[in-house]
C-alpha positions as CSV (number, residue, x, y, z in Angstrom):
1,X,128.8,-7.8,-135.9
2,X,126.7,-10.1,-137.9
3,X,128.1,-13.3,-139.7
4,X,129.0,-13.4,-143.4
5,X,126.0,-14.0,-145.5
6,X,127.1,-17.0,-148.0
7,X,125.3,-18.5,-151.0
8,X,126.8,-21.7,-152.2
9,X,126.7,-22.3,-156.2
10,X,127.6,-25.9,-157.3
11,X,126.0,-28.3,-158.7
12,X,127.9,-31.4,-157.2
13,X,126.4,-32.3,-154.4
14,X,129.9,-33.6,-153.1
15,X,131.5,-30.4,-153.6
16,X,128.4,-28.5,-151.8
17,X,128.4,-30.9,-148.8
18,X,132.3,-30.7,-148.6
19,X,132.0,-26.8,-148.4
20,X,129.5,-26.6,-145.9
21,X,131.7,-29.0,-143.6
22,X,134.4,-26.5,-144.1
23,X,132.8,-23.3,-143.1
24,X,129.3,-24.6,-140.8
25,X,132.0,-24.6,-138.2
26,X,132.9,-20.6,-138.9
27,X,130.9,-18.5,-136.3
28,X,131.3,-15.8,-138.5
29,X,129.8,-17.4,-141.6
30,X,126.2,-18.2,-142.3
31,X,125.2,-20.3,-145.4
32,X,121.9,-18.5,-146.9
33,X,121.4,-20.9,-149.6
34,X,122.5,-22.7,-152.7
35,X,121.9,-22.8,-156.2
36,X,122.5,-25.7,-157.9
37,X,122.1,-24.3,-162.0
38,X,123.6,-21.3,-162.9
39,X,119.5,-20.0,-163.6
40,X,119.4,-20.2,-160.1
41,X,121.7,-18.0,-158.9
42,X,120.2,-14.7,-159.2
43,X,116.5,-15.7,-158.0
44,X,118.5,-17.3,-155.2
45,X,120.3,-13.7,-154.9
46,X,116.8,-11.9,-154.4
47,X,115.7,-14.0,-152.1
48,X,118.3,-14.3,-149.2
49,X,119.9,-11.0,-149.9
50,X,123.8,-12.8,-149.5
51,X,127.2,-10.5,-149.0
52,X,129.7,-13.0,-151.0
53,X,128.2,-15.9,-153.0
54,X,130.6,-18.9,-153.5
55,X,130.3,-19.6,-157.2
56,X,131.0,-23.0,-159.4
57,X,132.6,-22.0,-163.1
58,X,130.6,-24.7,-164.9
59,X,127.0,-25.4,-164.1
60,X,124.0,-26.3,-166.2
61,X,121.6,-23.4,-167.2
62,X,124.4,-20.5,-166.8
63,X,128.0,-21.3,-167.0
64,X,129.8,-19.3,-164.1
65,X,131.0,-16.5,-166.3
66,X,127.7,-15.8,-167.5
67,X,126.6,-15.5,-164.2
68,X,129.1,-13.1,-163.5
69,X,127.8,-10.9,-166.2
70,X,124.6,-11.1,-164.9
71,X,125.2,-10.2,-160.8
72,X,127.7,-7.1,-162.2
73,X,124.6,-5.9,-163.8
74,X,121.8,-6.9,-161.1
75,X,123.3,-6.9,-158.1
76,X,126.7,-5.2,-158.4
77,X,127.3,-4.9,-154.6
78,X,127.5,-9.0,-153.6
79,X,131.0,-10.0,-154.2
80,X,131.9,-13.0,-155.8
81,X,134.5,-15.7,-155.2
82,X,134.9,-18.7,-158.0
83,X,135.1,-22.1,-157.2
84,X,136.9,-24.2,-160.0
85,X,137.3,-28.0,-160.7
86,X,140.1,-27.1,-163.3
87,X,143.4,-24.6,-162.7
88,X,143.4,-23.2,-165.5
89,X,144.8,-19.9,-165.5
90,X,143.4,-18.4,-168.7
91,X,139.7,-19.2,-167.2
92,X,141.2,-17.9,-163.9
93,X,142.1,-14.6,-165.6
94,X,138.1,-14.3,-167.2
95,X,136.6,-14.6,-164.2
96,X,138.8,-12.1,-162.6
97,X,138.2,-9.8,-165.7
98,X,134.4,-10.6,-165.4
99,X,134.1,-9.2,-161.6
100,X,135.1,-12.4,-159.5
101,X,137.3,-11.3,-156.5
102,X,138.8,-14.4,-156.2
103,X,139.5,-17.9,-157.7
104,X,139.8,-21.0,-156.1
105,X,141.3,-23.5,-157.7
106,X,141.1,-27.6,-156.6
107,X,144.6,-27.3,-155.2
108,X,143.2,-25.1,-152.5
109,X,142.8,-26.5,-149.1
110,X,139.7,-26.4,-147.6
111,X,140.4,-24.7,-144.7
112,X,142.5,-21.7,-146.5
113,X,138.4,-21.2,-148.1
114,X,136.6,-19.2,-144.9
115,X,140.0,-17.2,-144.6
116,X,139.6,-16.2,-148.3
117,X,136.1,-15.1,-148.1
118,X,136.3,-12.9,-145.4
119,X,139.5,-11.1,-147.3
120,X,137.3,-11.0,-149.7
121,X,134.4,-9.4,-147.9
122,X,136.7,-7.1,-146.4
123,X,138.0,-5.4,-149.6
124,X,141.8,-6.7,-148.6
125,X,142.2,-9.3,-151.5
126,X,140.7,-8.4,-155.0
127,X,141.7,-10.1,-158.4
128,X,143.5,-12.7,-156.5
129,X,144.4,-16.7,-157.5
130,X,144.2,-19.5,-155.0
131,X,144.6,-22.9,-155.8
132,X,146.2,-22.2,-159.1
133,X,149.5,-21.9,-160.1
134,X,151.5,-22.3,-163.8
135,X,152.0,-26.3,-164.3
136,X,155.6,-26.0,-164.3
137,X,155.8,-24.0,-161.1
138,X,153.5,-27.1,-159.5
139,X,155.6,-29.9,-161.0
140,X,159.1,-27.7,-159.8
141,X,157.3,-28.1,-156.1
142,X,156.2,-31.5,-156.5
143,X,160.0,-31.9,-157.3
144,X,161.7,-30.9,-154.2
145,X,158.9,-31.8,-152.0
146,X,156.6,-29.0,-151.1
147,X,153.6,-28.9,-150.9
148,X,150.9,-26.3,-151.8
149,X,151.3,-23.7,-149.4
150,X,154.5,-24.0,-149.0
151,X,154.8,-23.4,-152.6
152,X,153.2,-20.9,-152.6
153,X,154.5,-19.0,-148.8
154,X,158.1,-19.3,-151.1
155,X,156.6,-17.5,-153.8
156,X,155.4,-15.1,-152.1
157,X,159.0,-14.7,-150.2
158,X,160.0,-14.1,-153.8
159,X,158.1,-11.3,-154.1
160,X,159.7,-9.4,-151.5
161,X,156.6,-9.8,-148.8
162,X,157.6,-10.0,-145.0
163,X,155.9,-12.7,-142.9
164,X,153.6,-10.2,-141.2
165,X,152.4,-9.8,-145.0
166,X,152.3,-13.1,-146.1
167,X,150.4,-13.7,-142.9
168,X,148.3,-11.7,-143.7
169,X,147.4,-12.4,-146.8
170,X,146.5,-16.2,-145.9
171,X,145.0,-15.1,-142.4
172,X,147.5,-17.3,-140.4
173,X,149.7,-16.2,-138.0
174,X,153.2,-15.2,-138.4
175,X,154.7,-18.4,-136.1
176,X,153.1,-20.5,-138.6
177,X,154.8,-18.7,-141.5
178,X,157.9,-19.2,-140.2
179,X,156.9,-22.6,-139.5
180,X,156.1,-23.6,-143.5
181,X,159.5,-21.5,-144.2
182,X,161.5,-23.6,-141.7
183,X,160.3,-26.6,-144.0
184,X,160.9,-24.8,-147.2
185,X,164.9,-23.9,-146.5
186,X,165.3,-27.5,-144.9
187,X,163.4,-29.1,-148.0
188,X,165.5,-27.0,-150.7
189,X,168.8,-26.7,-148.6
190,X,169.0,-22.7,-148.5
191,X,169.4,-21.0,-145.1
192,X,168.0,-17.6,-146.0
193,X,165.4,-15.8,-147.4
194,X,167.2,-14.5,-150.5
195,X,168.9,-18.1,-150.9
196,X,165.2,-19.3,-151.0
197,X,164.1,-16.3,-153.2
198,X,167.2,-17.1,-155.8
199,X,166.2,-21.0,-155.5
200,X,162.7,-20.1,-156.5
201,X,163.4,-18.2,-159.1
202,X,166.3,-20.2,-160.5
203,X,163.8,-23.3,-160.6
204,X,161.0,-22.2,-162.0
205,X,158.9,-22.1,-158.3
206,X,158.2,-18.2,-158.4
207,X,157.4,-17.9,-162.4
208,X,160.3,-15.8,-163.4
209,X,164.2,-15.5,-163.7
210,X,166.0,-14.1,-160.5
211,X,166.4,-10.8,-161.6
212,X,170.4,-11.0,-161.2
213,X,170.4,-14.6,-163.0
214,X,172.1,-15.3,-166.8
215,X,168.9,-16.1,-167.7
216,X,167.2,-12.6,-167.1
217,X,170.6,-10.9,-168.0
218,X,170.2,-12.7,-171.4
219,X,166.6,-11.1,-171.6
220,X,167.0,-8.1,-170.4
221,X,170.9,-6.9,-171.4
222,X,170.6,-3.9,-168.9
223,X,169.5,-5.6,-165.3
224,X,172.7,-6.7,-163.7
């Protein structure tokens, strides 16, 4: 099986040299190229023929979304995963809408990036965040303690996903799941999934009132 073609997009130099120290290690991934305007992108496109192209939202020339316009016209077939210096979930949301299959935020860690793309490339994540998350629900984790995956492993136990799902879903195993969950109950003093799911929910770390909670029974008379 041959590797993951990948054209980088980014005009920092920084972030370009960062992502190639990430995934160069990835015998499955194989930089192409990069493209450091956004009026580079699709010559860069036509000439080394990528699968996925890792693509900066703000760039001289093109801005990301424009670029996006542009591939789902031209090339509709090369999937595309945004790269953002901002988490901002409106621009997030555009990107998405605009054809991006994913959107990493700066809050992603680099080594959760290869495991992304090949989701990606695999059809098994579309119109997904990474990185991003409401401000409140990032200052609630900041508040007892944990940190960005495990932020958002407990949102995700909020949601009702198993371990084998959330596992997944990141491309970790489930040991290590269990691992970030151990810290999670021990960090918010629950001993449970549900505890944890109620906990989440009544502080603000999975975006929306426990569904048994005064709160949701205040806004929606008829759950309870």
């Amino acid at each position: 099986m041959r590797p993951i073609r990948l054209l980088l997009a980014d005009d920092h130099a920084l972030v370009l040299q960062a992502v190639r120290f990430a995934l160069e290690p990835e015998p499955d991934i194989e930089i192409v190229g990069e493209a450091r305007s956004g009026s580079e992108v699709l010559p860069r496109v036509g000439e080394t023929q990528p699968d996925l192209i890792l693509l900066d939202i703000r760039m001289p020339g093109l801005d990301g979304l424009q670029v996006l316009d542009r591939l789902g016209k031209q090339y509709p077939e090369t999937k595309v995963v945004v790269l953002s210096g901002a988490d901002e979930p409106e621009l997030a949301a555009e990107a998405l809408r605009r054809g991006a299959k994913a959107f990493l935020g700066k809050g992603i860690d680099p080594t959760d990036v290869a495991p992304v793309l090949r989701q990606v490339l695999e059809g098994e994540l579309v119109t997904e965040s990474f990185g991003t998350a409401p401000p409140e629900s990032v200052r609630a984790a900041e508040e007892f303690g944990l940190t960005g995956r495990e932020r958002e492993i407990l949102a995700r136990v909020a949601m009702g996903r198993s371990n084998k799902q959330i596992a997944r879903e990141f491309w970790l195993s489930e040991q290590t799941i269990k691992y970030h969950l151990t810290n999670v109950y021990r960090k918010l003093g629950v001993s449970s999934r549900t505890e944890a799911a109620r906990f989440a929910y009544d502080h603000g770390l999975a975006g929306n009132p426990w569904p048994g909670s005064e709160a949701n029974r205040h806004e929606n008379p008829g759950v309870g």
